[in-house]
C-alpha positions as CSV (number, residue, x, y, z in Angstrom):
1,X,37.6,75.1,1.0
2,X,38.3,72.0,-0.7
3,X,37.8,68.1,1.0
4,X,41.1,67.6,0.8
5,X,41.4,70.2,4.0
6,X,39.0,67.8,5.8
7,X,40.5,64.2,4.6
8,X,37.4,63.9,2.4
9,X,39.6,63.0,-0.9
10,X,38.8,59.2,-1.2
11,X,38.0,57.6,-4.3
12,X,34.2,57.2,-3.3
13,X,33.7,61.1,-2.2
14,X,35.5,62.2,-5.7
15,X,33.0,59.6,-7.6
16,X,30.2,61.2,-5.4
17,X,31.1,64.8,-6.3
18,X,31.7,64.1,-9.6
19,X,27.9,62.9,-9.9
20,X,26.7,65.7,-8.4
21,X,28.3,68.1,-10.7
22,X,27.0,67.0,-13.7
23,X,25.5,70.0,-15.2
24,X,21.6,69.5,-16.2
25,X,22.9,69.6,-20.0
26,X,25.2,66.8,-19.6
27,X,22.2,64.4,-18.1
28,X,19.9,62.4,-19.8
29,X,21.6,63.4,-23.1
30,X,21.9,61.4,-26.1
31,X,25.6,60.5,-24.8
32,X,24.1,59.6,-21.9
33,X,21.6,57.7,-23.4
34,X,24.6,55.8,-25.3
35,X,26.0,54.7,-21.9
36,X,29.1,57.0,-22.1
37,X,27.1,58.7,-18.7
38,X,25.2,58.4,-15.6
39,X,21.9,59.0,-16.5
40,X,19.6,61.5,-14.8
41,X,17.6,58.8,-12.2
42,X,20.9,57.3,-11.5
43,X,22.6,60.7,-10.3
44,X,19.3,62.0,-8.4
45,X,19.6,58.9,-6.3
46,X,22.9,59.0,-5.7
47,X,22.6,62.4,-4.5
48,X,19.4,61.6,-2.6
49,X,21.5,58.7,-1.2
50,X,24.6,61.1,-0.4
51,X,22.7,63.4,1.4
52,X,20.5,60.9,3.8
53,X,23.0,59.9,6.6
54,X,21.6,56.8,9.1
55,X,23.0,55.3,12.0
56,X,22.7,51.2,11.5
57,X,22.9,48.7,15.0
58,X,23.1,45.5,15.5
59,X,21.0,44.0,18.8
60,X,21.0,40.6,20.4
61,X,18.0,40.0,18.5
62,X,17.4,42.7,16.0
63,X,19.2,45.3,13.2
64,X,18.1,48.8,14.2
65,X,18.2,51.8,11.0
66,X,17.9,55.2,12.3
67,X,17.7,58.1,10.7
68,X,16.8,61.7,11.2
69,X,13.6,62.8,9.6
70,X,12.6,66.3,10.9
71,X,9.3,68.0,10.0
72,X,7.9,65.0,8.1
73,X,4.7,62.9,8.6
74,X,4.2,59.2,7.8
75,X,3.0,60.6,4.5
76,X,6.4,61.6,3.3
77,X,8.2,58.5,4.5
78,X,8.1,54.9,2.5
79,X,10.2,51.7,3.7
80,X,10.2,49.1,1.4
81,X,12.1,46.1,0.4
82,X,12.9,45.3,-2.7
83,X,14.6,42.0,-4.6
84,X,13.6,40.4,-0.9
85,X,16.8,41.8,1.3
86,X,17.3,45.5,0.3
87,X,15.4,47.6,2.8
88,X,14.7,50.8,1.1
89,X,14.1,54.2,3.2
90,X,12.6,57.1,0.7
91,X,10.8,60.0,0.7
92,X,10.4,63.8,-0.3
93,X,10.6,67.3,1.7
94,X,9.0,69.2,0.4
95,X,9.4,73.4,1.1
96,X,6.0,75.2,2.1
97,X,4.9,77.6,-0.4
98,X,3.3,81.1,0.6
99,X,2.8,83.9,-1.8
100,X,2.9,86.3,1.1
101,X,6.4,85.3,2.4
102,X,9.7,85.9,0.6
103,X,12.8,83.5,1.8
104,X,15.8,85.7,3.0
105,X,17.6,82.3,3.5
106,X,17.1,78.8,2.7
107,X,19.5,76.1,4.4
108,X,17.3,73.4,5.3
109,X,17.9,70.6,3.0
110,X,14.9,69.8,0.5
111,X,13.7,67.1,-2.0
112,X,14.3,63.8,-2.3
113,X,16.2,61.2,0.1
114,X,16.6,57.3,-0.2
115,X,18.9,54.8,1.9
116,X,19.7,51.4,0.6
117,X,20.6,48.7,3.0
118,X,21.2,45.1,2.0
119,X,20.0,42.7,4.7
120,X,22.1,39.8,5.8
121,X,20.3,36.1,5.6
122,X,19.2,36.2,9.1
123,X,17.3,39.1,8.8
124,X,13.2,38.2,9.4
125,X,11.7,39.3,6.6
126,X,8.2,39.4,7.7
127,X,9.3,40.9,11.1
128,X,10.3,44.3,10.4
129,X,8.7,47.8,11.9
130,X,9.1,51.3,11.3
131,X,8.4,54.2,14.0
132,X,8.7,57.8,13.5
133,X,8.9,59.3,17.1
134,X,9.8,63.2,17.5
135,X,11.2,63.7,13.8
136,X,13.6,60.0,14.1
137,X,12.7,57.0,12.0
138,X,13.8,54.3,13.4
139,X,13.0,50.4,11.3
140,X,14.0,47.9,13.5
141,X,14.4,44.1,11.3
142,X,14.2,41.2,13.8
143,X,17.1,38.9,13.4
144,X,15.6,34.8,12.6
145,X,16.4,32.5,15.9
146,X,19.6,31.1,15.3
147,X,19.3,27.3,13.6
148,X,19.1,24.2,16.5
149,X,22.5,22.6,16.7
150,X,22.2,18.8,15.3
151,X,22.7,16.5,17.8
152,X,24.6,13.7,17.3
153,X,23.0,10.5,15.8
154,X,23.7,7.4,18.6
155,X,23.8,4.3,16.6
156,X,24.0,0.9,18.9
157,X,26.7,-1.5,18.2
158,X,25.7,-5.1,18.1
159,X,27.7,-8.0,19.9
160,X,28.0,-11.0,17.5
């Protein structure tokens, strides 16, 4: 079935596909290389990027990220922000190996994920927490108190 069937054909899901299918060969290649291509880290995160969905709130006095994170430890989970307002959310699942067991099926997505979120300028920088509770991350950024409104300056006025 194609995404047309679903109302997936935007510009943005057709750029997305397109990185996707870029064959190994076509990757990292000297025409690559020449900037005629995405290169090879540039397509990995956009696929890791594709493939991490996350629900983003806004509270009274916080942002809230959440995103699903099933069968992963603290280990396999990094939040960072980088150039001081993009919160990154990265990590890697990695499938269990046994020499004993042969996979009749794999569906579970695995390898590498990353969100990107650019913080707006209230964000508290130094304020932010991430909990993984029952297979959810959820990094909550408290919002800076909004600034004191000026009060009016009350200048006296002199008789002569």
């Amino acid at each position: 079935m194609d995404a047309w069937m679903f109302g997936l054909e935007t510009p943005l899901m057709a750029a997305l596909q397109h990185l996707l299918d870029v064959p190994d060969g076509e990757v990292g290649d000297k025409a690559s290389a020449a900037g005629s291509g995405p290169t090879r880290t540039y397509v990995r995160d956009a696929h890791a990027m594709a493939a991490t969905p996350a629900d983003v709130k806004e509270l009274p006095g916080a942002y809230s990220f959440v995103v699903d994170m099933p069968g992963l430890g603290t280990g396999d989970i990094k939040v960072q922000v980088e150039d001081e307002r993009v919160l990154v959310i990265s990590g890697e699942r990695r499938r269990e190996e046994r020499e004993d067991a042969k996979y009749l099926r794999m569906e579970r997505r695995m390898g590498k994920f990353m969100r990107k979120f650019v913080l707006p300028d209230n964000a508290d920088m130094d304020k932010i927490s991430a909990v993984c509770k029952d297979g959810v991350l959820t990094v909550t950024v408290e919002k800076l108190p909004p600034p004191e409104p000026k009060k009016p300056k009350t200048i006296e006025v002199k008789v002569a």
